[in-house]
N, C-alpha and C positions, 0 to 999 in steps of 0.2 A: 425321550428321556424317561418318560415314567411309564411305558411299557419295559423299556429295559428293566425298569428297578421293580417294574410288577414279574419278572421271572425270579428275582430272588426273594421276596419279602412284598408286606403290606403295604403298600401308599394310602398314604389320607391326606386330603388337603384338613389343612388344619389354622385355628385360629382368627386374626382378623380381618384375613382372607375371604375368609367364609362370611364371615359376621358382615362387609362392606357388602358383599355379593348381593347377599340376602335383602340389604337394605338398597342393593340400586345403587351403588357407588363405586365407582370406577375405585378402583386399589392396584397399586403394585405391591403390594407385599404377596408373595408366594410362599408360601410354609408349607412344609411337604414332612409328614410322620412316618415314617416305616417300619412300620413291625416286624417281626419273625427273620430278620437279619441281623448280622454281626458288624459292628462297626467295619472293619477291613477287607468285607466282598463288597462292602456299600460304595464306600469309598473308590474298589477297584472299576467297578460297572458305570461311577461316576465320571470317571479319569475320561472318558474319549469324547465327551460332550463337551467339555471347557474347561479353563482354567477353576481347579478347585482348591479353597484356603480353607485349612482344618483350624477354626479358629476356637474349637471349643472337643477337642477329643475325648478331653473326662466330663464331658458335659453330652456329647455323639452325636455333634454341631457340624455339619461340613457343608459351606458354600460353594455354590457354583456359579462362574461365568457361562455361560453361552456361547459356545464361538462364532454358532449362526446370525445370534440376534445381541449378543450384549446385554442381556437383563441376567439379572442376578436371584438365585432362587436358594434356600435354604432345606437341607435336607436333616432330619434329627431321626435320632432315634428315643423310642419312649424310654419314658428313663423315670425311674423314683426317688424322691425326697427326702431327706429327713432332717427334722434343724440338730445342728449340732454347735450352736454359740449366737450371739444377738447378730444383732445387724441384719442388711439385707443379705449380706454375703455368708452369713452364717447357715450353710445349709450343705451337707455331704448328699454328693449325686453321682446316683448310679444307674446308667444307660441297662432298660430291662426291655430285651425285645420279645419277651409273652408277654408283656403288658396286656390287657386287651383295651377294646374299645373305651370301655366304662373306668375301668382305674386310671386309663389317660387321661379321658376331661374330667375326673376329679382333683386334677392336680393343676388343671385352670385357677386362673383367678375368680373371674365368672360364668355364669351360665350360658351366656352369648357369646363368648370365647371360648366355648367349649365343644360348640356343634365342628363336626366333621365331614368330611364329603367325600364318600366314593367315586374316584371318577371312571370308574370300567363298570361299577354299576347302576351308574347315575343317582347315588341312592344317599341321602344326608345320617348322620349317624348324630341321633341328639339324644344321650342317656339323663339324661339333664332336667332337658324340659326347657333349653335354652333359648328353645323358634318362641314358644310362650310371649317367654321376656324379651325374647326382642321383637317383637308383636304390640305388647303392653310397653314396652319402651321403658324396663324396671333391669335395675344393675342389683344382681343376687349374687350372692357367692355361692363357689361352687362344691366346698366342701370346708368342715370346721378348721383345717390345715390353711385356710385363707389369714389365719391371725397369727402364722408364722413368718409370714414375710409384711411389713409396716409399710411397705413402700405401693403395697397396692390399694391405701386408703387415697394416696396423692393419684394414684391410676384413675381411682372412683371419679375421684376431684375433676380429672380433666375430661373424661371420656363420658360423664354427664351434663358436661359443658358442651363437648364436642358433639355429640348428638342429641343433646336434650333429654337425657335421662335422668329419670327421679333413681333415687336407693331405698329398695325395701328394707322395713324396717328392721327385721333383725339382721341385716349386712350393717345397716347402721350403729346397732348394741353392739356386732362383734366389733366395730370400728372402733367403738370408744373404750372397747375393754381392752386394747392397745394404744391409746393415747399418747400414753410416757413413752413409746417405742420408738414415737418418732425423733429423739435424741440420738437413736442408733444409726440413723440413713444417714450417708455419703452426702454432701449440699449439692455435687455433683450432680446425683439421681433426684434431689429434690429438685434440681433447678431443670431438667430435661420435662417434668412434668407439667413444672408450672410454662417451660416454653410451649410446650402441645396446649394447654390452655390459650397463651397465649397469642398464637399463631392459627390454631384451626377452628377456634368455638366458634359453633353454631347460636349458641345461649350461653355465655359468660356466665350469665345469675346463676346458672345450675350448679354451677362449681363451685360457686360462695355456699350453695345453702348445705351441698356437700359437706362443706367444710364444719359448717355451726353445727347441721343433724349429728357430727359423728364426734363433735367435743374439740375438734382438730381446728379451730377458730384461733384458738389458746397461743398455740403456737406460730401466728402472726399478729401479736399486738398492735399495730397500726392498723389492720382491716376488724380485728375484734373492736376495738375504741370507739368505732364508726355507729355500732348495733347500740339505739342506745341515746345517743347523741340526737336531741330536739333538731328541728326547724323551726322556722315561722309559717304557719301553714297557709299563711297567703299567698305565699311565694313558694312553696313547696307543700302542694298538699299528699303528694306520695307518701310523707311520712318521715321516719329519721334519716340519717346520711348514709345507712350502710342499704337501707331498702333505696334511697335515689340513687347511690352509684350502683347497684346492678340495676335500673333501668338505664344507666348510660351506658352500660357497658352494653349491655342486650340494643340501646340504639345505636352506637358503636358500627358494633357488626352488619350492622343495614346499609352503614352509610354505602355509597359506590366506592367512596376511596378509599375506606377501606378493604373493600372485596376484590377490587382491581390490584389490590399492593400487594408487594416482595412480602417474603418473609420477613424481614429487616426492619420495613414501616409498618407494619401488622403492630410489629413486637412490639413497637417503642407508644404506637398509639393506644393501646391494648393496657398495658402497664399506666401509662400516665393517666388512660382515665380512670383506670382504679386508683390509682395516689392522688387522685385531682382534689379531693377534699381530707387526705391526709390531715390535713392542719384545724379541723373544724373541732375536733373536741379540745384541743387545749386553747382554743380561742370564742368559744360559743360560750355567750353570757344575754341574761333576758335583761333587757336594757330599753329605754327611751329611743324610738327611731319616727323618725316622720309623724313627731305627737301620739304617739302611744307605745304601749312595751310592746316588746317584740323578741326575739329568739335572733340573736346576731353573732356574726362570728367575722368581727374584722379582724386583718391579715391573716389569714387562714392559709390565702396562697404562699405568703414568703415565708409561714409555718411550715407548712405542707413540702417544702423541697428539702430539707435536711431527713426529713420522717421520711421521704420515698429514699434516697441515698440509703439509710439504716437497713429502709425493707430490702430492696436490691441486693444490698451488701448479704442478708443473713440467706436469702432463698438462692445465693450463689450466682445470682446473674450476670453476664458480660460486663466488662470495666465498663466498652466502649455504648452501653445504654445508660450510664449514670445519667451526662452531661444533659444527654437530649430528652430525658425522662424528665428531671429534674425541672430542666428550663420552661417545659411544656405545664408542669407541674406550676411553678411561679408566676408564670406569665397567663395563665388560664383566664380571667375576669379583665385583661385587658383593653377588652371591644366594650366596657364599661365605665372606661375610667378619663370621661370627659372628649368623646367623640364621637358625638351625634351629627355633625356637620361632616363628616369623613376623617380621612387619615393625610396630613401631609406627606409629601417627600421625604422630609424630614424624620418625621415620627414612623413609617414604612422603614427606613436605611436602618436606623436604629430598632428597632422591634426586631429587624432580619438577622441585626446583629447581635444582639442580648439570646436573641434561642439559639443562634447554631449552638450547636453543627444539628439539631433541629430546626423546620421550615415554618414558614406562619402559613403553609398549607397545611402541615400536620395540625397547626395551633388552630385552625379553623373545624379540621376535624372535631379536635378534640372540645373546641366549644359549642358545635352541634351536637354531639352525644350528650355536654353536660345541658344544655337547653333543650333534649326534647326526655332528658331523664327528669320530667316533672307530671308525668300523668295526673290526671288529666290535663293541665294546664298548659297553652300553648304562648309562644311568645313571637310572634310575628316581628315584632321594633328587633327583638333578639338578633335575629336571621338577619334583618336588612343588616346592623351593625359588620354581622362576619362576612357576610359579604360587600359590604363598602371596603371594607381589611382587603378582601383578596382581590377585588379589581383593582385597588391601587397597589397592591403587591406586582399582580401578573402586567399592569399596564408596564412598570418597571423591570420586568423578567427580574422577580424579589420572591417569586411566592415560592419556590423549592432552594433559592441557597441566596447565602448570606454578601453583601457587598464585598468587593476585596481592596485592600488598599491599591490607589491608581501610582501612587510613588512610591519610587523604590531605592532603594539603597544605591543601585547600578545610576540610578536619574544625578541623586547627590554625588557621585563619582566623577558624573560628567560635568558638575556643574564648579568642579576643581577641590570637591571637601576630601578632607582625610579620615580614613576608617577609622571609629573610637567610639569613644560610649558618648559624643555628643552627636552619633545619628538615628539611636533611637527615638529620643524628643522629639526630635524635627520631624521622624515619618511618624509620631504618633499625633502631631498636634495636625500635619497633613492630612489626616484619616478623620481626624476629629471635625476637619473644616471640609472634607469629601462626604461627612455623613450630614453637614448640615447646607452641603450644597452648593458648596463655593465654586467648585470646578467640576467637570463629568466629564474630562476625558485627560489622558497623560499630558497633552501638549497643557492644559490649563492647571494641573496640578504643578508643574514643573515652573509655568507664570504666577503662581502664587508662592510659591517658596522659595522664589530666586531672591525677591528683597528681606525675607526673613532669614537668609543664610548668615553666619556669625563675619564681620569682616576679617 
């Protein structure tokens, strides 16, 4: 394919392509530049290799399928910028095939995104100085036309989480002399960044500090609150809440179950331990504890799950992570609250059923991240707790989903009742006497609500 397209025009592999390469990391993204061609030979030279969707022609955008192998490659043509109105979308682009080398990765975001690769002459093209930084492990931009588009401050945000990148300081200045800008971005495009946060950081913390160096904090008031907000430093000698949850979050990412998980439990684990102390500033007061003052912040959890809803709600994230963010959020200091001796049956059924449609496997995650985000300080009694939780979870196959009611509507059918609004009492007070143990399987749930049926 790319000797065909080397008869008409330039090929470059281009972008983060390059950028994983260099760092040793397997990628599929393919990004292909080609120069000194016109959109409609490109296109034509393209047509016998596979299925191709011109998804961007005033942009000189044209994907390709494969028909040998099924991967998907993106071919562009260089093309130049200019803003013409706010927002992300505010920019008139026009596909310019003299571009050369140099005025294309200026039109990078950053310098590490800007390196190129000749692949006929084996040869990397960095007018930049991009190998540098990403050497030194520093996110620069790549030309003063970076404070045109707002949306690659939230890039900064995730892709120095993702890789552990610090931001040179004046990418920093230019950051924050577009602060108000981010009023203009789609939540849509806000909320895709903070998912790559969420789902592939390497260093979570990198991304928070991201956010405070460039002014851009502001615009999340529940994680700004955090910066700020005491501890008791017997119990937290890290420091305030917004410096221990980027050590949870940074312990987070180590755990195994987190490394091992879908996209899906990444996300939700990911999120709730950054809202995990949502609740600490409107509930932290220096007060009498255990015979002396101290830095306290009771309910902070049942604080904290309205404040993660709000966050979710503004940064545009999925309905369906409300519920299980939220729960993991409330229910977090649970393994605290009077079960040194273990967990019954009982208090297992119920704990399974107050988080769905999150698990009290996720909830153990997430109380390992907030128990070892206390540097130095370690909590051995901690650990035993969460794990008493999950063996008696997993003993009951409880630790990944929630109990389900053993009676059913179809059991009261057979047992002669009539459909009406007096069968939901009866399977609710049956669920109620399932979660404290009365029966464990349908033939006994059926034995216990036959003499409480109405005559």
């Amino acid at each position: 394919m790319l000797d065909a397209v080397r008869r008409v025009g330039r090929p470059r592999l281009v972008g983060g392509g390059v950028r994983d390469w260099l760092m040793g990391i397997a990628s599929k993204d393919l990004d292909v530049e080609v120069a000194g061609v016109d959109f409609e030979t490109l296109q034509r030279v393209l047509d016998p290799f596979g299925a191709t969707d011109v998804v961007g022609r005033s942009f000189g955008v044209i994907k390709v399928r494969s028909a040998a192998t099924g991967a998907e490659y993106d071919f562009t043509l260089p093309r130049r910028e200019s803003k013409t109105g706010a927002g992300h979308r505010g920019f008139a682009v026009q596909p310019d095939p003299n571009l050369s080398d140099a005025e294309a990765a200026a039109r990078r975001d950053f310098t590490l995104n800007a390196i190129a690769y000749d692949p006929f002459a084996g040869a990397l093209i960095d007018p930049l100085g991009g190998q540098a930084d990403l050497q030194a492990r520093v996110l620069r931009h790549s030309s003063a036309a970076f404070t045109e588009d707002p949306l690659r401050v939230l890039r900064a945000f995730q892709l120095a989480a993702r890789f552990d990148f610090t931001l040179a300081p004046e990418t920093a200045a230019l950051c924050r002399s577009i602060a108000d800008a981010y009023a203009e971005l789609p939540v849509e495009r806000v909320w895709g960044e903070w998912d790559k946060w969420a789902v592939k950081s390497l260093k979570p913390s990198r991304g928070l500090d991201v956010l405070e160096q460039t002014g851009w904090l502001r615009h999340f008031p529940e994680i700004a609150a955090m910066r700020g907000t005491p501890q008791e430093p017997e119990w937290h000698p890290e420091g305030d809440v917004f410096t221990h949850t980027q050590h949870c979050l940074d312990a987070l990412v180590t755990l195994e179950g987190w490394r091992v998980a879908e996209a899906p439990r990444r996300r939700r684990l990911t999120l709730a331990v950054l809202a995990h102390d949502f609740g600490k500033p409107s509930t932290t007061a220096f007060a009498e504890r255990r015979g002396a003052m101290r830095w306290i912040s009771p309910g902070h959890e049942a604080a904290g799950g309205p404040l993660a809803e709000t966050f979710l709600r503004r940064i545009g994230a999925l309905q369906e992570l409300i519920p299980p963010v939220t729960a993991l959020v409330v229910h977090h200091l649970v393994h605290h609250r009077g079960h040194n001796a273990g967990y019954s049956s009982t208090q297992v059924r119920r704990l399974a059923r107050k988080l769905a449609p999150a698990t009290i496997e996720e909830l153990a995650l997430v109380m390992f991240a907030d128990s070892f985000g206390r540097p130095p300080l370690q909590s051995p009694e901690t650990i035993i707790l969460i794990n008493k939780m999950r063996s008696e979870a997993k003993a009951m196959a409880l630790e990944d989903a929630a109990p389900r009611p053993l009676l059913q509507g179809r059991h009261l059918l057979k047992l002669g009742c009539r459909p009406g609004p007096g069968f939901k009492p009866l399977l609710d007070a049956a669920f109620e006497a399932q979660l404290d143990g009365a029966f464990m399987d349908e033939a006994g749930a059926v034995a216990w609500i036959r003499p409480r049926l109405p005559a």
